[in-house]
VEXMIBA-930709 format. One record per residue (C-alpha): x, y, z; residue in one letter. Coordinates in steps of 0.05 Angstrom, whole numbers, plus 5000, padded with zeros to 4 digits. Layout:
BEGIN
[pt [X, Y, Z], A]
...
***
This chain:
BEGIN
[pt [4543, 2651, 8217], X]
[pt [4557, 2586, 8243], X]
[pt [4531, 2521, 8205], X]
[pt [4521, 2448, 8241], X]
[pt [4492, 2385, 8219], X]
[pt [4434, 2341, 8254], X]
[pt [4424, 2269, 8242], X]
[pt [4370, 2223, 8253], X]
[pt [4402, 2160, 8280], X]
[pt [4339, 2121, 8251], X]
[pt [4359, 2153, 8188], X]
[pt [4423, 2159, 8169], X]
[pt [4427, 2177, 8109], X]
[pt [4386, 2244, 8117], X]
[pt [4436, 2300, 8145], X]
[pt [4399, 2362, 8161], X]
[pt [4449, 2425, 8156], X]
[pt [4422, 2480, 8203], X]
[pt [4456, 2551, 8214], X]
[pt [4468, 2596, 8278], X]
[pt [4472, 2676, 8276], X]
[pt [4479, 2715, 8338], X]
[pt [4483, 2790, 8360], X]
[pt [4488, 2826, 8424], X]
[pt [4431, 2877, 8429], X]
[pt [4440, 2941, 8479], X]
[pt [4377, 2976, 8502], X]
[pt [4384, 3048, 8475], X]
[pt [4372, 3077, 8534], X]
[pt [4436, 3040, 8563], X]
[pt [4391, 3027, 8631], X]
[pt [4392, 2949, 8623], X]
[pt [4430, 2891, 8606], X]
[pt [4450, 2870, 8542], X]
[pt [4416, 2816, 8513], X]
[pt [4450, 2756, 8464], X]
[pt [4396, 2752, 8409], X]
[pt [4405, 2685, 8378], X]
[pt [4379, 2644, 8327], X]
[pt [4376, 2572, 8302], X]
[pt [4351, 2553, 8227], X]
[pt [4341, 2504, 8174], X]
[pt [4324, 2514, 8094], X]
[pt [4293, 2445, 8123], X]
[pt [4212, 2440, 8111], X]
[pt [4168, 2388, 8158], X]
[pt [4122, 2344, 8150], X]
[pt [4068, 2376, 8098], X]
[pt [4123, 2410, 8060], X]
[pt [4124, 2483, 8101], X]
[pt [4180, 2521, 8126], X]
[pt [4197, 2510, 8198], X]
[pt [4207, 2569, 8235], X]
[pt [4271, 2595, 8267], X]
[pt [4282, 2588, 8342], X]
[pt [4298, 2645, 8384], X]
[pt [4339, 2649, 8442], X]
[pt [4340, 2717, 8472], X]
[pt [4397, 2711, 8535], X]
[pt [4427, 2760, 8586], X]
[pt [4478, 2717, 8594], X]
[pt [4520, 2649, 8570], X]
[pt [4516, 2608, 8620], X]
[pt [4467, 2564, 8601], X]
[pt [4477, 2567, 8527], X]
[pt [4494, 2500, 8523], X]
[pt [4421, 2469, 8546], X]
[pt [4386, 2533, 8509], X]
[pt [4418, 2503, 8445], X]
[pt [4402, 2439, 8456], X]
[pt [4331, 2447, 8469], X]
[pt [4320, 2488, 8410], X]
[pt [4357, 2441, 8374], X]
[pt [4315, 2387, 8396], X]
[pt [4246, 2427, 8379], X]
[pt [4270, 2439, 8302], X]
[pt [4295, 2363, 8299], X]
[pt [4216, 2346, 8322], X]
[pt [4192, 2383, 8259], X]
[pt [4236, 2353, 8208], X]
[pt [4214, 2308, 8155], X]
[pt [4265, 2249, 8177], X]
[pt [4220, 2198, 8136], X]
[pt [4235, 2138, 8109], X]
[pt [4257, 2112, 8185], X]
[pt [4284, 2051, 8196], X]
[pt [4263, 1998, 8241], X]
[pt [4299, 1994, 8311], X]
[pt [4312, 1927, 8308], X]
[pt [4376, 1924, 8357], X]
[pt [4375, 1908, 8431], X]
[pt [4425, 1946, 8482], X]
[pt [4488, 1901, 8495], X]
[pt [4532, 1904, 8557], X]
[pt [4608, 1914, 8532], X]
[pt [4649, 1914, 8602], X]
[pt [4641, 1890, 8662], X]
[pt [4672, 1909, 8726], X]
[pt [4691, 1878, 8766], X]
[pt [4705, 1812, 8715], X]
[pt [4692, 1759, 8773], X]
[pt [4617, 1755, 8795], X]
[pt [4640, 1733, 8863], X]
[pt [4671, 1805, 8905], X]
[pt [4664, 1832, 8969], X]
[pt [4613, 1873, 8993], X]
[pt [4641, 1938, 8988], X]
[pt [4651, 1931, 8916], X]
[pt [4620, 1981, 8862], X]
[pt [4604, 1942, 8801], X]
[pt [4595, 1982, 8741], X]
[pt [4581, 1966, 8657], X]
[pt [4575, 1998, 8591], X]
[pt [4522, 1992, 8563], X]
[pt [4513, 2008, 8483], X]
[pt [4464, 2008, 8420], X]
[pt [4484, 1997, 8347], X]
[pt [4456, 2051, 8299], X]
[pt [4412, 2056, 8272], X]
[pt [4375, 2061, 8328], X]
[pt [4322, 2111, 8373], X]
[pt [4371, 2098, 8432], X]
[pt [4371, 2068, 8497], X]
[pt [4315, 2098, 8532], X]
[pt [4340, 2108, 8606], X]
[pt [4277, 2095, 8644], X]
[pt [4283, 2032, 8618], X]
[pt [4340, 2013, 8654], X]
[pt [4332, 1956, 8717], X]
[pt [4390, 1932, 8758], X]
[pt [4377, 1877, 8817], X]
[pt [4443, 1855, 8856], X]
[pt [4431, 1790, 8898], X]
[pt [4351, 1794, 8878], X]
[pt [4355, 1868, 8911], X]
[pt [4332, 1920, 8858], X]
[pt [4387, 1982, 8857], X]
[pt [4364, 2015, 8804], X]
[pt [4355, 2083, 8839], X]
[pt [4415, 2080, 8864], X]
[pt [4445, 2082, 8796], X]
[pt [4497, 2137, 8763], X]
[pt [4481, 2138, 8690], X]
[pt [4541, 2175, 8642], X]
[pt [4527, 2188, 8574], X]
[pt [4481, 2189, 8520], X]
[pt [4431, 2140, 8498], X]
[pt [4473, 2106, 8446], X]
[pt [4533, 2096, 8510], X]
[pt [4514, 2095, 8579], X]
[pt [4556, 2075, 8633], X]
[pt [4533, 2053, 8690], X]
[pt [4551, 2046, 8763], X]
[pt [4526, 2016, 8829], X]
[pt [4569, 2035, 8894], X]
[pt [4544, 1995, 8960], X]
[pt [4500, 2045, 8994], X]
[pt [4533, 2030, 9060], X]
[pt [4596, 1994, 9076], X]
[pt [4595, 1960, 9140], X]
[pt [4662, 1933, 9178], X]
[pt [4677, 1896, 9240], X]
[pt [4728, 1893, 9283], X]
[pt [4741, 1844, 9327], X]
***
């Protein structure tokens, strides 16, 4: 069995240890695939003081075990009793800036990094508005990260050149 902690950025103090076990299962009749039985748990009780239940992940194969385990992860972190939280009382801040000069050509990508202090619920992506020159760009965005670290770019949508 594999063990992991989970953390509550709006409550740091509370680390919530959480266990993995997995097994291959073969039908007995040897006529199907095999199956990856896993599961996800916590000694961990919610809200009103009850257990919360194991999540199941029952996969033929591994290749998306990554967002399986994150979603499950995600669905016991929703039960958890992560009270007392702490206000969210910090505002995103840009770190870099590039390019430095706020005068470049056309063609230029600009990009930024944008961060949030913990504690903190995150920077909530939807949230995000980016106008160049009073034109709004924000679906033309690339956001990279999570929402504690984004970085973000803008590349001109079209570069036009003359010759003369």
């Amino acid at each position: 069995m594999a063990s992991f902690y989970i953390r509550n950025s709006l409550n740091p103090s509370k680390v919530v240890l959480c266990g993995v076990t997995h097994r291959q299962v073969v039908p007995t009749n040897n006529e199907g695939e095999a199956i990856w039985v896993i599961e996800i748990a916590t000694n961990e009780t919610d809200v009103n003081g009850d257990p919360i239940a194991s999540e199941f992940l029952n996969l033929t194969d591994l290749t998306h075990l990554d967002s399986e385990m994150s979603e499950a992860i995600e669905r016991i972190s929703a039960r958890i009793d992560w009270s007392p939280l702490q206000a969210d009382s910090n505002v995103p801040y840009v770190e870099e800036v590039f390019p430095p000069d706020y005068e470049v050509a056309l063609d230029t990508s600009v990009e930024l990094l944008l961060k949030e202090r913990l504690p903190s619920a995150g920077i909530d992506d939807s949230s995000i508005v980016m106008t160049i020159n009073g034109l709004d760009v924000t679906n033309e965005l690339e956001l990279i990260g999570d929402p504690y670290e984004y970085r973000i770019k803008w590349s001109p949508f079209m570069v036009v050149e003359e010759e003369y």
